[in-house]
C-alpha positions as CSV (number, residue, x, y, z in Angstrom):
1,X,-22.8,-17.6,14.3
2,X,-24.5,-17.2,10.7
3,X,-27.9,-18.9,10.7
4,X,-29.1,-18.9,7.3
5,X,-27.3,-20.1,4.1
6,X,-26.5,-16.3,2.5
7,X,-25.5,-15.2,6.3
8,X,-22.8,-18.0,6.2
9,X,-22.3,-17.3,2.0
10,X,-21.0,-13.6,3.2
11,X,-19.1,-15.0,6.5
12,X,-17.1,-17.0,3.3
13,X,-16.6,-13.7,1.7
14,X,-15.5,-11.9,4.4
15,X,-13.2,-13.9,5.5
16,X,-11.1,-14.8,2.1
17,X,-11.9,-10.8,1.5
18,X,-10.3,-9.9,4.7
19,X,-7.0,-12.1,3.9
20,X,-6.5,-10.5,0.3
21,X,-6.7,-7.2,2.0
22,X,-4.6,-7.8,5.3
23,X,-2.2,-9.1,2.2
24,X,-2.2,-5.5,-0.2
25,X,-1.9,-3.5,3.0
26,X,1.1,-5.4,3.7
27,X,2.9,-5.3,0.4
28,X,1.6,-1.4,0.3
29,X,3.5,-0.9,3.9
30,X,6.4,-2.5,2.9
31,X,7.3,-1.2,-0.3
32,X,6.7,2.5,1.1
33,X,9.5,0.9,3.8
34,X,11.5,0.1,1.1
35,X,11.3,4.1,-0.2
36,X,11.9,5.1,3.7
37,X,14.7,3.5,3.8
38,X,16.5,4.6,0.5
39,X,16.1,8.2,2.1
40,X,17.2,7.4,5.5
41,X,20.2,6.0,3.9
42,X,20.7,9.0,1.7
43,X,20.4,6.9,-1.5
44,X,19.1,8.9,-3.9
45,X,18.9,6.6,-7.2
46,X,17.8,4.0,-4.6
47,X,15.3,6.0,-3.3
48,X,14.1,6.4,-6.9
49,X,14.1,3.3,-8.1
50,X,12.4,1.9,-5.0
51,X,9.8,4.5,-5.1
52,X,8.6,3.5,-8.9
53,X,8.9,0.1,-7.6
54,X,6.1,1.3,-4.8
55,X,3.8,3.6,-6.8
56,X,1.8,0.9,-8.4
57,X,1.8,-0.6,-5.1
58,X,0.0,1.8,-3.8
59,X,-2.4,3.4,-6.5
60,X,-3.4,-0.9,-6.5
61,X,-4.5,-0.6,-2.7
62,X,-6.1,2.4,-3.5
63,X,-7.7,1.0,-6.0
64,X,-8.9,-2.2,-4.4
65,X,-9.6,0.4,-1.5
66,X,-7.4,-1.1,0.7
67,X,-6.2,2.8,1.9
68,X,-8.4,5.7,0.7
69,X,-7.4,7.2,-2.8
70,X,-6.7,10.6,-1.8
71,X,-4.3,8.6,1.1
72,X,-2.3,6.8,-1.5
73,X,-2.0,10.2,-3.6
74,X,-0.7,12.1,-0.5
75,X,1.9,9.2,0.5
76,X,3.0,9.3,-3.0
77,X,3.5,13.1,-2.9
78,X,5.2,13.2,0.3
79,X,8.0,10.4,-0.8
80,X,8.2,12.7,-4.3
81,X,8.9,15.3,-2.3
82,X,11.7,14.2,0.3
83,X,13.3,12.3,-2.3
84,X,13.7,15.7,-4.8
85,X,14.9,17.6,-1.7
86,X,17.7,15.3,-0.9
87,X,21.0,17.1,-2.1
């Protein structure tokens, strides 16, 4: 437990700073679910759509450094990819 007034000031912090996070991971999961999806399904204007829908998504948790930039940059390639080598 904190002892001193800043120790339980960051303890604060962390804590609301862990929720926000724990909240962009989330929404930078799901809408890359979303993408996974729309290929599974074999979708392709779904797949596009949903994938414009996550881009921002994840270049903000990269951002906010929620996942690592060159991470969100890869993820965003790879989706690219599958979805331009559906038929």
């Amino acid at each position: 437990m904190a002892n001193h007034k800043s120790a339980e000031k960051r303890a604060r912090q962390t804590e609301r700073r862990t929720g926000v996070n724990a909240a962009r991971r989330s929404r930078v999961r799901t809408s890359i679910k979303k993408v996974e999806e729309a290929i599974e399904a074999g979708n392709k204007k779904a797949a596009i759509d949903a994938l414009k829908a996550a881009q921002p998504d994840i270049q903000r948790g990269a951002a906010a450094r929620v996942i690592a930039k060159n991470a969100a940059a890869r993820r965003v390639s790879r989706l690219n990819a599958r979805i331009k080598s559906m038929a």
